[in-house]
BAFI-3210 file (N, C-alpha, C; in Angstrom, 3 decimals, decimal comma, padded with zeros to 6 digits):
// residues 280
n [1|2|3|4|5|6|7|8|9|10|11|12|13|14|15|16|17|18|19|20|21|22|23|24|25|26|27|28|29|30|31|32|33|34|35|36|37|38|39|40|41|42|43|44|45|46|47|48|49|50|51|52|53|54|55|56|57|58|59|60|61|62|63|64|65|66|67|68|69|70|71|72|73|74|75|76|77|78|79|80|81|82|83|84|85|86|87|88|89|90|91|92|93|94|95|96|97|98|99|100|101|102|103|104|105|106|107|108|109|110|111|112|113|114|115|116|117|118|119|120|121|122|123|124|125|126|127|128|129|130|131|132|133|134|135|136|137|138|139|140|141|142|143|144|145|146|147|148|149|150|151|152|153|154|155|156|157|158|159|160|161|162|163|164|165|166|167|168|169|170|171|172|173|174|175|176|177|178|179|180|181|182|183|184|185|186|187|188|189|190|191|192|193|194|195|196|197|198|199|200|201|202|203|204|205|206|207|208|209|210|211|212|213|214|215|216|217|218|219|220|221|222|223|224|225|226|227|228|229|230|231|232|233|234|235|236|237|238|239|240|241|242|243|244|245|246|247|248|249|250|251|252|253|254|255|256|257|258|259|260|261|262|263|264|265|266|267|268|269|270|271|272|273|274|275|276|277|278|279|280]
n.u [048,793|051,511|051,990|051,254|053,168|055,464|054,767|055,550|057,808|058,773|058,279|058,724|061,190|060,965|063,333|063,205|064,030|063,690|063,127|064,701|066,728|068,053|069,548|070,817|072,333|074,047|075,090|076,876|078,248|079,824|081,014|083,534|084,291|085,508|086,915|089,058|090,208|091,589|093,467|094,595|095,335|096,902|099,242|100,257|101,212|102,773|105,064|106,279|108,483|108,691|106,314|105,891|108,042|108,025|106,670|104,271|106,322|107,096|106,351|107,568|110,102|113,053|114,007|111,787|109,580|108,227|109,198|112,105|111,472|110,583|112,740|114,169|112,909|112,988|115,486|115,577|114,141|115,537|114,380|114,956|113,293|111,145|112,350|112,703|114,131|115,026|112,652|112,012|111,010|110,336|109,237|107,811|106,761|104,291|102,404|102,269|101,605|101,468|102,821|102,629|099,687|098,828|100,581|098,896|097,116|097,822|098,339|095,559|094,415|095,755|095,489|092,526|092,541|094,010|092,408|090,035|088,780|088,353|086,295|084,381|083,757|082,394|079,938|079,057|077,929|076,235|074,350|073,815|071,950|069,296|068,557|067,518|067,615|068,386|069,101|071,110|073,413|073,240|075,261|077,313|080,851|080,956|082,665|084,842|086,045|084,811|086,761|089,091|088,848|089,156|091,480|093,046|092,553|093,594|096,198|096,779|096,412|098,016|100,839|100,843|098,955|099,767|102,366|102,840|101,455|102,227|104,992|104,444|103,436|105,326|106,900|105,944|106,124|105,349|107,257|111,384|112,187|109,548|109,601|108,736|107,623|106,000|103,328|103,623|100,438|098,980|100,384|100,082|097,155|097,203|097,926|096,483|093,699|094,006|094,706|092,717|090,218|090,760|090,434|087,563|086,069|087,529|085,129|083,372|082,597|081,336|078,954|077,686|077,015|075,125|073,325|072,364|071,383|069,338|067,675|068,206|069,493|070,753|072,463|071,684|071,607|073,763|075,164|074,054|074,122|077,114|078,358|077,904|078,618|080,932|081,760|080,948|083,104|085,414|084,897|084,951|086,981|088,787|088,234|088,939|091,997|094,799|095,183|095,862|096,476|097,595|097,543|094,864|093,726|094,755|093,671|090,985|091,145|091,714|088,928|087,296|087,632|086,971|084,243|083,812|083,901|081,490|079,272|080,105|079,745|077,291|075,711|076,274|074,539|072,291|071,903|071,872|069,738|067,997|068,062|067,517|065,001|063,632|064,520|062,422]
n.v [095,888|095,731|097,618|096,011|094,497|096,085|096,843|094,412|093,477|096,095|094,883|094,432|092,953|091,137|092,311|095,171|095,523|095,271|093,506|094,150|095,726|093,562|092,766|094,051|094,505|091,748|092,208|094,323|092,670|090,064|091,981|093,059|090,457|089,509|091,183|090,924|088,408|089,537|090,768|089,106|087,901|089,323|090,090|087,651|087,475|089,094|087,881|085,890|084,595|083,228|082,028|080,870|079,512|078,354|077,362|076,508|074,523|073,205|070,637|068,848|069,079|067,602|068,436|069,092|069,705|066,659|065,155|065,168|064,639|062,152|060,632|061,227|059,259|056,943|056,861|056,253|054,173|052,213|051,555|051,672|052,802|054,133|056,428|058,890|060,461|060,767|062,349|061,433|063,369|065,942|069,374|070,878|073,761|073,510|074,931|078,646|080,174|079,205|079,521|081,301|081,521|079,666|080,839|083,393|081,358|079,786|082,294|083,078|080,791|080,611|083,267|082,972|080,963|081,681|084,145|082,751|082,569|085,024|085,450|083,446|084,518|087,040|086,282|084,228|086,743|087,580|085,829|085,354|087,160|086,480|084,121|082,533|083,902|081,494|079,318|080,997|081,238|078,261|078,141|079,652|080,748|079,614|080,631|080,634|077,288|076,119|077,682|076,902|073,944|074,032|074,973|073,341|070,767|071,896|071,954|068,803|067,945|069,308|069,033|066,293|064,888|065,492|065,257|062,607|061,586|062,979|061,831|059,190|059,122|059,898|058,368|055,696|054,047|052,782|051,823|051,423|053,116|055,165|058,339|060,601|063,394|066,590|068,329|071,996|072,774|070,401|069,504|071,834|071,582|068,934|069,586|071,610|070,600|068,346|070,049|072,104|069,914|068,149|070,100|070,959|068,855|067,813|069,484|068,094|067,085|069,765|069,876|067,891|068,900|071,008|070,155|068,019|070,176|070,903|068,606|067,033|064,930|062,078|060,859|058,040|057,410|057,776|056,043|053,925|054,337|053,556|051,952|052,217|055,021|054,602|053,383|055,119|057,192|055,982|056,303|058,849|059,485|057,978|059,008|061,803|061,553|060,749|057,323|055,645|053,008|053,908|056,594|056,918|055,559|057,499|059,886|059,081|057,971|060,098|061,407|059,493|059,435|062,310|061,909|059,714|061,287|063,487|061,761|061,895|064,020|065,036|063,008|064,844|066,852|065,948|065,324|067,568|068,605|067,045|067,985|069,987|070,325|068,419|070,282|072,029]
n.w [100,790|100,563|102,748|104,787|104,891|104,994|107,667|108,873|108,833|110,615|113,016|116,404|118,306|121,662|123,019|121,976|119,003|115,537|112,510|110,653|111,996|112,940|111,087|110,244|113,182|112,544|110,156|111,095|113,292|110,957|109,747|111,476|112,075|109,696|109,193|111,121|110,610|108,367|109,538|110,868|108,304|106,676|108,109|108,654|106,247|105,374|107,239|105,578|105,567|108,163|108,692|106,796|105,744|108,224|109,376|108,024|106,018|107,510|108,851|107,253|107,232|107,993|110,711|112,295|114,959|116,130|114,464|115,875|118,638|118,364|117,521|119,539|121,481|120,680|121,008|123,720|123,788|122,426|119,973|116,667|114,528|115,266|114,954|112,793|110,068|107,693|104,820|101,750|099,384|097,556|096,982|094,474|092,367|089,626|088,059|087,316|088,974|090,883|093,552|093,898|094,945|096,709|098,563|099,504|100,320|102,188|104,139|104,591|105,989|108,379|109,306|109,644|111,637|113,705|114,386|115,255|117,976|118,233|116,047|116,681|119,417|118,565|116,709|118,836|120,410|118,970|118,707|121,439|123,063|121,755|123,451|126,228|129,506|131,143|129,389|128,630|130,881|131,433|129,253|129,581|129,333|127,057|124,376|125,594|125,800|123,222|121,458|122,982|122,489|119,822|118,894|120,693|118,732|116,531|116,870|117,496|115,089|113,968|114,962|115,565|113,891|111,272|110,395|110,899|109,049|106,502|106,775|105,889|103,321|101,948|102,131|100,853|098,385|094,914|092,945|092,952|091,015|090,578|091,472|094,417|093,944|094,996|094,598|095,688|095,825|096,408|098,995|100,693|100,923|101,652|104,494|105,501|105,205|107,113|109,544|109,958|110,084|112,486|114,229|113,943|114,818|116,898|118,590|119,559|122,299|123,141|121,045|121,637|124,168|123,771|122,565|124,464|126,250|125,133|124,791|123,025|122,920|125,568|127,879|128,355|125,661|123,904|125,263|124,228|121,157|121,413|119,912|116,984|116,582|116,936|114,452|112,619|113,256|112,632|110,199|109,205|109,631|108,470|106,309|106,494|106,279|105,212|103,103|105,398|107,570|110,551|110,923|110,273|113,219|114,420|114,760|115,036|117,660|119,946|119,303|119,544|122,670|123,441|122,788|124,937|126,883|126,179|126,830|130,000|130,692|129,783|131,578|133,862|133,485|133,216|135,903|136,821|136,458|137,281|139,929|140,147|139,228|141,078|143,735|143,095]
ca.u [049,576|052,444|052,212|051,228|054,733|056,373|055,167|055,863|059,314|059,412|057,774|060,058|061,031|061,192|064,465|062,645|064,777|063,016|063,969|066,219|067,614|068,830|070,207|071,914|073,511|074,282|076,222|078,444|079,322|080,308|081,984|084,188|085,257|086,318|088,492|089,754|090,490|092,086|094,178|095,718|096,163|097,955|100,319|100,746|101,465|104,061|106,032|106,675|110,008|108,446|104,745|105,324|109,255|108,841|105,303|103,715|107,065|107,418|106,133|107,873|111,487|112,990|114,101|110,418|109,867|107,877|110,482|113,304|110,594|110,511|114,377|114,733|111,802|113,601|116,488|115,279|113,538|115,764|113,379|115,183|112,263|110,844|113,145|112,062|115,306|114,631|111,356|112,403|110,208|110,837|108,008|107,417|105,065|103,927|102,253|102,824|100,505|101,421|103,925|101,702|097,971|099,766|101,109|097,582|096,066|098,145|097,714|094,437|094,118|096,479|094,398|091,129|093,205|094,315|091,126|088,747|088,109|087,350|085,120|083,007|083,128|081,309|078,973|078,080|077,393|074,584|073,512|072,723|070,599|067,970|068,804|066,835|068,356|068,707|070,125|072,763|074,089|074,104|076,098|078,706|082,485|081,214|083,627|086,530|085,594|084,777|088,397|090,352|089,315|089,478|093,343|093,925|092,189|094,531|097,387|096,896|096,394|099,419|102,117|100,527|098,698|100,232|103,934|102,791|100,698|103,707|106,081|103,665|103,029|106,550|107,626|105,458|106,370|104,919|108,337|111,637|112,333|109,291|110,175|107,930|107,336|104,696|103,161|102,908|099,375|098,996|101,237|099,332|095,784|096,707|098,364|095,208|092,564|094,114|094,818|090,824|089,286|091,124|090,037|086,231|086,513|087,496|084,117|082,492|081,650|080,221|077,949|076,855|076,579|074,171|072,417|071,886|071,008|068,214|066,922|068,312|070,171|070,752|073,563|071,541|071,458|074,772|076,155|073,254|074,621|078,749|079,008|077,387|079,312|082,886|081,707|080,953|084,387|085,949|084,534|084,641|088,493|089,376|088,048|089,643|093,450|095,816|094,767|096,904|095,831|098,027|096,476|092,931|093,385|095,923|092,570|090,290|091,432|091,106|087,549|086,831|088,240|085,546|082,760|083,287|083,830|080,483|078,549|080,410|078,998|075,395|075,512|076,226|073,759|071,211|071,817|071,833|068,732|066,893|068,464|066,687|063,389|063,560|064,014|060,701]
ca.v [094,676|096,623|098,219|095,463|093,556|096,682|096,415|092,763|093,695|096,801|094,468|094,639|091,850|091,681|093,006|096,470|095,709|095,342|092,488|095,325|095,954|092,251|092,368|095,775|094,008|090,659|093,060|094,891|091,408|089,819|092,795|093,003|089,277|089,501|092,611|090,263|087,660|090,365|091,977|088,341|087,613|090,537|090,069|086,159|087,144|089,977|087,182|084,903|083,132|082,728|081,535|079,876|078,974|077,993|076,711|075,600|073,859|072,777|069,268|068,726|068,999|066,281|068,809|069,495|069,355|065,877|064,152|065,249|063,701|060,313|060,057|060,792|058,397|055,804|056,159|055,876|052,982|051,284|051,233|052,676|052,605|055,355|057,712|059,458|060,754|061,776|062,588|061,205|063,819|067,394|070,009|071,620|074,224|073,315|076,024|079,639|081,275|078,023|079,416|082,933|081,244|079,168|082,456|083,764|080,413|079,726|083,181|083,061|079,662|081,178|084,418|082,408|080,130|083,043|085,020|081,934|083,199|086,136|085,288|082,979|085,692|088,125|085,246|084,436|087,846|087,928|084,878|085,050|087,672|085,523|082,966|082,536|083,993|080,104|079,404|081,688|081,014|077,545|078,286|080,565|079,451|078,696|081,211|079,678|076,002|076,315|078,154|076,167|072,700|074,685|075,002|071,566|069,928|072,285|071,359|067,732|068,096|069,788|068,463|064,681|064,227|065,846|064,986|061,404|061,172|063,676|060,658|057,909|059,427|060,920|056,632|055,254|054,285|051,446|051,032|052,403|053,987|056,329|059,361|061,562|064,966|066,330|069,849|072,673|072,926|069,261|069,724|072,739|071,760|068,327|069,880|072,473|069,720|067,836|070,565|072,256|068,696|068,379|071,190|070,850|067,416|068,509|070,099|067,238|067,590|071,397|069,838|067,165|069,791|072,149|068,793|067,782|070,691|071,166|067,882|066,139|063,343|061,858|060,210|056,885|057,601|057,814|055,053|053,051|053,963|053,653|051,135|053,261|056,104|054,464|052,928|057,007|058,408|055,923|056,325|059,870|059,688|057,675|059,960|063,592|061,311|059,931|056,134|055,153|053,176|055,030|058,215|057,022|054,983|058,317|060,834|058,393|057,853|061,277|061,590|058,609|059,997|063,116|060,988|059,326|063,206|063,945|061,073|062,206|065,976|064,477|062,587|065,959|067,603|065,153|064,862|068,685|069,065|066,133|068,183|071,147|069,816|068,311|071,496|072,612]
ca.w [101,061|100,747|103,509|105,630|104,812|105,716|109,295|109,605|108,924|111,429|114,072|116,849|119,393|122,965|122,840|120,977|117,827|114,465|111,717|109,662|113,391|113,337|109,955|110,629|113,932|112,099|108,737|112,237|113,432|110,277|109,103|112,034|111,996|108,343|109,600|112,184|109,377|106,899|109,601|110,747|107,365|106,020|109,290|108,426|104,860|105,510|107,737|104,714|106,180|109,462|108,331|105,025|105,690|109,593|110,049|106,903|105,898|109,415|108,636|105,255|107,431|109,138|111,802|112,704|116,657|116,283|114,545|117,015|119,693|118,125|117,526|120,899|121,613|119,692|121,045|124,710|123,934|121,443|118,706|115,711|113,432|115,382|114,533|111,242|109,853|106,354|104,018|100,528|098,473|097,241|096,728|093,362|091,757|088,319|087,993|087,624|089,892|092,213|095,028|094,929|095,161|097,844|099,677|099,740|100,942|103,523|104,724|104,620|106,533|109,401|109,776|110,550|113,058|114,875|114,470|115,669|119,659|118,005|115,308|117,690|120,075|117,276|116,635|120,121|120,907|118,143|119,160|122,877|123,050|121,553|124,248|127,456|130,890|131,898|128,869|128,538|132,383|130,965|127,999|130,017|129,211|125,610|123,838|126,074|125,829|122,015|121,194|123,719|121,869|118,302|119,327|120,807|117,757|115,651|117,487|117,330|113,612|113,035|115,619|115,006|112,823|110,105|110,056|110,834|107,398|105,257|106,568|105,339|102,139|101,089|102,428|100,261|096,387|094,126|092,705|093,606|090,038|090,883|092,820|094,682|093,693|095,607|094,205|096,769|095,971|097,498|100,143|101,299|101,151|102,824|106,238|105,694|105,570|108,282|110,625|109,915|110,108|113,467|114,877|114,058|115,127|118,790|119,326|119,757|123,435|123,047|119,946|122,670|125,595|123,797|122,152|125,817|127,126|124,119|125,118|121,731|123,069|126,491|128,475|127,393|123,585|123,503|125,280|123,321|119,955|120,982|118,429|115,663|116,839|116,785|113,116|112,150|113,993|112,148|108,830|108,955|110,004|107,006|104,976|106,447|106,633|104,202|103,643|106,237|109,232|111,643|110,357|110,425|114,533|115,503|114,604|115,498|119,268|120,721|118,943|120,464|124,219|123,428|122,949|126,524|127,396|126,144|127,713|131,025|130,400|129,551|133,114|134,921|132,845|133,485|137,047|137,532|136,084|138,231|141,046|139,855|139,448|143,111|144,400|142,520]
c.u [051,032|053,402|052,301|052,958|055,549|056,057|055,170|056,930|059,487|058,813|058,730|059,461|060,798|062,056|064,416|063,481|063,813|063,809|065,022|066,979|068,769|069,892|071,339|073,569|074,529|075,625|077,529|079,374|080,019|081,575|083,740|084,883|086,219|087,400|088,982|091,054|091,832|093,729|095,167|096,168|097,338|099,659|101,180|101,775|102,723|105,376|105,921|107,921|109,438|107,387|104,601|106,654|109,029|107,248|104,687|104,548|107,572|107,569|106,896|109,278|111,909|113,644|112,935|110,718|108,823|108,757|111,573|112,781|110,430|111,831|114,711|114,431|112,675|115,066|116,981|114,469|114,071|114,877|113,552|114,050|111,170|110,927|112,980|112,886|115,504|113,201|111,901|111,535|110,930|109,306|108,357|105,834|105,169|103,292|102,279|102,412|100,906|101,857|102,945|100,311|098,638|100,053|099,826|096,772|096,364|098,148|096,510|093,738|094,591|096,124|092,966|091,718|093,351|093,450|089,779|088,514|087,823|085,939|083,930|082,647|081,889|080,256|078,372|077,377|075,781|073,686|072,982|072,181|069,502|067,603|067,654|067,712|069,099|069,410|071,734|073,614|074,187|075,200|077,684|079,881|082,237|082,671|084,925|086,579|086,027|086,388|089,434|090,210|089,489|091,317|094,048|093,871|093,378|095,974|097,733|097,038|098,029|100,561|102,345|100,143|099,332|101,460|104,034|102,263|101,770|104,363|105,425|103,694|104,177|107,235|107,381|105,486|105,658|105,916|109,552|112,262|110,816|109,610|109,113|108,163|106,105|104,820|103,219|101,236|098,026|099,506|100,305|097,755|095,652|096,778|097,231|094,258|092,829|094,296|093,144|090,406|089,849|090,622|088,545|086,005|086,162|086,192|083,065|081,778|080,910|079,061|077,556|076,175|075,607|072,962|071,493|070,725|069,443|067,328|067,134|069,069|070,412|072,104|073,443|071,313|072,735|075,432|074,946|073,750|075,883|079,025|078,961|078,463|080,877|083,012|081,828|082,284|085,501|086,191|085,487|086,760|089,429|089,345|088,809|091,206|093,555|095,216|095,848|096,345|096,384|097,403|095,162|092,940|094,105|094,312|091,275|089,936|090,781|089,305|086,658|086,810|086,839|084,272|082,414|083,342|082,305|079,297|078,945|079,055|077,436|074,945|075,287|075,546|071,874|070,725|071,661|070,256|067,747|067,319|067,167|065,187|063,260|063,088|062,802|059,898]
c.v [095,015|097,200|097,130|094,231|094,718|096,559|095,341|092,818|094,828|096,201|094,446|093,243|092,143|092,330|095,076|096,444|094,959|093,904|092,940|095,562|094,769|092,331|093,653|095,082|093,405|091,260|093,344|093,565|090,899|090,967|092,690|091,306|089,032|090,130|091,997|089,428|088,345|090,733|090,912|087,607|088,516|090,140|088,733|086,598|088,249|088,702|085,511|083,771|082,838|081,443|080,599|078,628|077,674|076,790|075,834|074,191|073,017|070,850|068,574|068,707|068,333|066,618|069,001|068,797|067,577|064,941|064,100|064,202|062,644|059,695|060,112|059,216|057,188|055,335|055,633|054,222|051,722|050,927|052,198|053,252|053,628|056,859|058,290|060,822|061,667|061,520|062,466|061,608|065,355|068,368|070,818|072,624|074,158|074,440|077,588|080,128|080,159|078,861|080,923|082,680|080,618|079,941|082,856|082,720|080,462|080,905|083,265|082,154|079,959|082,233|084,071|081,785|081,191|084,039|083,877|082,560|084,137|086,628|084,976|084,162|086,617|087,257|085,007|085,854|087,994|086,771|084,798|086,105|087,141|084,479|083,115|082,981|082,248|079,514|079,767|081,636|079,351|076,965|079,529|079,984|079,284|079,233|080,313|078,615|076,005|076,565|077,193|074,396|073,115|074,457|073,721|070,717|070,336|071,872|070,136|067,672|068,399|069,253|066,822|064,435|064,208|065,328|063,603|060,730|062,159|062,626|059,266|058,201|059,721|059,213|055,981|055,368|052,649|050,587|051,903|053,685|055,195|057,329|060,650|062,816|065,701|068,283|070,453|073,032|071,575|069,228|070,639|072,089|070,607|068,974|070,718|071,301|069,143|068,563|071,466|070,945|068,799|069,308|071,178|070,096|067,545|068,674|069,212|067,156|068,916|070,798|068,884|067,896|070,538|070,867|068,515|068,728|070,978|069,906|066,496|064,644|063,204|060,847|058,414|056,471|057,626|056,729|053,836|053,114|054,510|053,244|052,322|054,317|055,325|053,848|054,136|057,327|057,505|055,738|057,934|060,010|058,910|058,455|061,125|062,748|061,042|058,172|055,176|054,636|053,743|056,107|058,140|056,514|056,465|059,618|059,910|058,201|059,139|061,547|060,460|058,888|061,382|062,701|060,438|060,780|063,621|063,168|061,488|063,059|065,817|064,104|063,650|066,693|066,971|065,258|066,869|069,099|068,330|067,366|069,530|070,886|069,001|069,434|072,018|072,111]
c.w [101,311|101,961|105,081|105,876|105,401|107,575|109,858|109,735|109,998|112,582|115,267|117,957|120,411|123,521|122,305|119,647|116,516|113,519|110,860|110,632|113,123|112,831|109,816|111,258|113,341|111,019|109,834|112,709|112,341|109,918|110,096|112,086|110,784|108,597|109,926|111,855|108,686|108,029|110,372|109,398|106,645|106,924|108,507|106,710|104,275|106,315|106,488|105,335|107,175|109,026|107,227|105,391|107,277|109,505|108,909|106,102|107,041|109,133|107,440|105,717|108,462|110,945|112,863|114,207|116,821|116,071|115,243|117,653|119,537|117,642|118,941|121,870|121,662|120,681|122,951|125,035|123,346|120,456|117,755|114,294|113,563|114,889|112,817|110,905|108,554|105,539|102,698|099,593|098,728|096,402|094,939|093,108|090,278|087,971|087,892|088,395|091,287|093,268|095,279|095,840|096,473|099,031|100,623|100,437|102,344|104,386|105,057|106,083|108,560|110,139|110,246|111,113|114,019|115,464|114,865|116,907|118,903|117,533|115,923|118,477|119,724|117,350|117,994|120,829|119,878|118,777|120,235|123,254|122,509|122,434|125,490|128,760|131,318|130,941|128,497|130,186|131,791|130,024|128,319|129,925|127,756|124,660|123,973|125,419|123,894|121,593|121,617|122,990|120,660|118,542|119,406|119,912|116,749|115,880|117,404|115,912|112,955|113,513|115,350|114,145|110,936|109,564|110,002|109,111|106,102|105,469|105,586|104,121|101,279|101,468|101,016|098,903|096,261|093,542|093,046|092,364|089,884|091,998|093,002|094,746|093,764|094,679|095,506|096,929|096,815|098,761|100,970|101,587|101,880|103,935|106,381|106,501|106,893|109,662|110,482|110,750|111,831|114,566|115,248|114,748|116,875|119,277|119,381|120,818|123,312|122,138|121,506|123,967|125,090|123,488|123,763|126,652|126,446|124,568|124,044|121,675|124,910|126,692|127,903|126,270|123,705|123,861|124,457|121,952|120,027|120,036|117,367|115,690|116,576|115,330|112,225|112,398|112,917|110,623|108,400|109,372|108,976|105,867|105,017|106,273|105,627|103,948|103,842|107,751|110,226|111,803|111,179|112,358|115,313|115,884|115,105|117,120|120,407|120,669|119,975|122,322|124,292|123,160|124,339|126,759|127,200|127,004|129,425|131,098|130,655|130,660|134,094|134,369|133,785|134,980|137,803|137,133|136,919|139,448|141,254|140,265|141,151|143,799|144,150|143,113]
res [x|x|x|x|x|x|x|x|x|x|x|x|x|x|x|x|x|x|x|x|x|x|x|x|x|x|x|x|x|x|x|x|x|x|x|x|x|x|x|x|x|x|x|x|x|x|x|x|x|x|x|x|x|x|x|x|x|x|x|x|x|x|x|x|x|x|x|x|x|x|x|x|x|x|x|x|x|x|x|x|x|x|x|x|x|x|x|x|x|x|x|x|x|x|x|x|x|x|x|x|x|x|x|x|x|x|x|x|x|x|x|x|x|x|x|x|x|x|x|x|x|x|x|x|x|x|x|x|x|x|x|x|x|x|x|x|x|x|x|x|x|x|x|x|x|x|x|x|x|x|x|x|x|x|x|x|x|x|x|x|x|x|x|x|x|x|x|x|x|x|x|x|x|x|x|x|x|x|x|x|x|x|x|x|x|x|x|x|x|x|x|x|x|x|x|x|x|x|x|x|x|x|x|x|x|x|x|x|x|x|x|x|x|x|x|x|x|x|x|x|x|x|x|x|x|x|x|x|x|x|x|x|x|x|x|x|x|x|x|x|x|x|x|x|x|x|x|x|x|x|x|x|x|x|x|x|x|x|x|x|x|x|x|x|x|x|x|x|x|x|x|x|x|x|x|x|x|x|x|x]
***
């Protein structure tokens, strides 16, 4: 019996690689993305004034390049209320280990941002060799595609969404004899959550484009359950924000804009595939 498990395991695919082959490959990819990981975090975590001082604090200072953009805003439009002038809170660490664990996070968080095209890269490479020829010609661009909304989602996260929900939150008192004193260990893990969530978020057309192309949903499943879907985008957008409706309609919107994006996608999916079968 023994023996017969060992050659279920050296069975090899069509590929000639064995199931210890896979797991061999699978150890080289991982390993190398972690490196990837390690070797933009180390970087991130040697540039402390830049990375911790410039970027992570970015949102937390009323110079930040969003708030300039809405004083200018403001003052092009006459609408002083725009203009978001000062943040009436001050960060603390309670903690002792606070401002180091902190160091390490936000490094951390900054080294997989920077190391995502790569990672996927690693990952898609294991992955489409299992794929079908017709598959993988329709899955060409994913790397790009994938990365390039990973970025824009991150970007929105951090330029909008973030500084919009630090102003809301550092505004906001119950009375005016309390005064906000936000930890850095709060501070950090919101602009995290919200710039992650953001990001994932984005890939909403690619999850619909492979969905499609699998057969799992259709151009008329989707515009059949918009409602449902804009009841979800905006559930699920209350929950990653501050509870702030600006927050929740500012994250909400775009998601919503990639949903018609995906029903587009599904149409030219659909319609390339009738085209196909014609020709047959």
């Amino acid at each position: 019996m023994a023996l017969d498990q060992y050659n279920e395991e050296e069975e090899e695919d069509e590929n000639g690689m064995s199931f210890l082959d896979h797991l061999e490959q699978l150890r080289w990819h991982l390993l190398r993305s972690v490196s990837a990981i390690l070797v933009f975090m180390v970087a991130a975590f040697l540039s402390k004034g830049f990375v911790f001082g410039q970027v992570i604090l970015g949102p937390a200072k009323v110079d930040f390049v969003t708030y300039r953009l809405l004083c200018q805003l403001s003052e092009k439009l006459s609408l002083p209320a725009l203009c978001i002038d000062q943040l009436p809170f001050i960060l603390q660490s309670r903690q002792m280990t606070g401002q180091f664990s902190m160091h390490i996070t936000s490094s951390l968080v900054v080294g997989l941002i920077a190391a995502f095209p790569y990672v996927f890269w690693e990952i898609w490479k294991f992955i489409s060799p299992g794929l079908y020829a017709k598959e993988r010609n329709a899955a060409r661009g994913a790397v790009f595609f994938v990365s390039l909304l990973f970025f824009l989602g991150a970007s929105f996260g951090y330029f909008i969404l973030s500084p919009l929900s630090i102003n809301f939150l550092s505004n906001y008192q119950l009375d005016p004899s309390i005064a906000n004193e936000f930890d850095i260990t709060s501070y950090v893990s919101t602009l995290v959550m919200l710039v992650l969530a953001s990001a994932v978020m984005f890939q909403l057309p690619v999850v619909i484009y492979f969905l499609t192309q699998a057969g799992l949903v259709s151009s008329a499943m989707l515009k059949a359950y918009r409602r449902h879907s804009i009841v979800v985008i905006l559930v699920l957008s209350a929950l990653i924000t501050p509870p702030d409706v600006i927050s929740q309609i500012l994250i909400a919107m775009p998601i919503l804009v990639l949903y018609e994006t995906g029903i587009i996608i599904a149409k030219r999916l659909e319609k390339k595939r009738r085209e196909e079968e014609d020709e047959l």
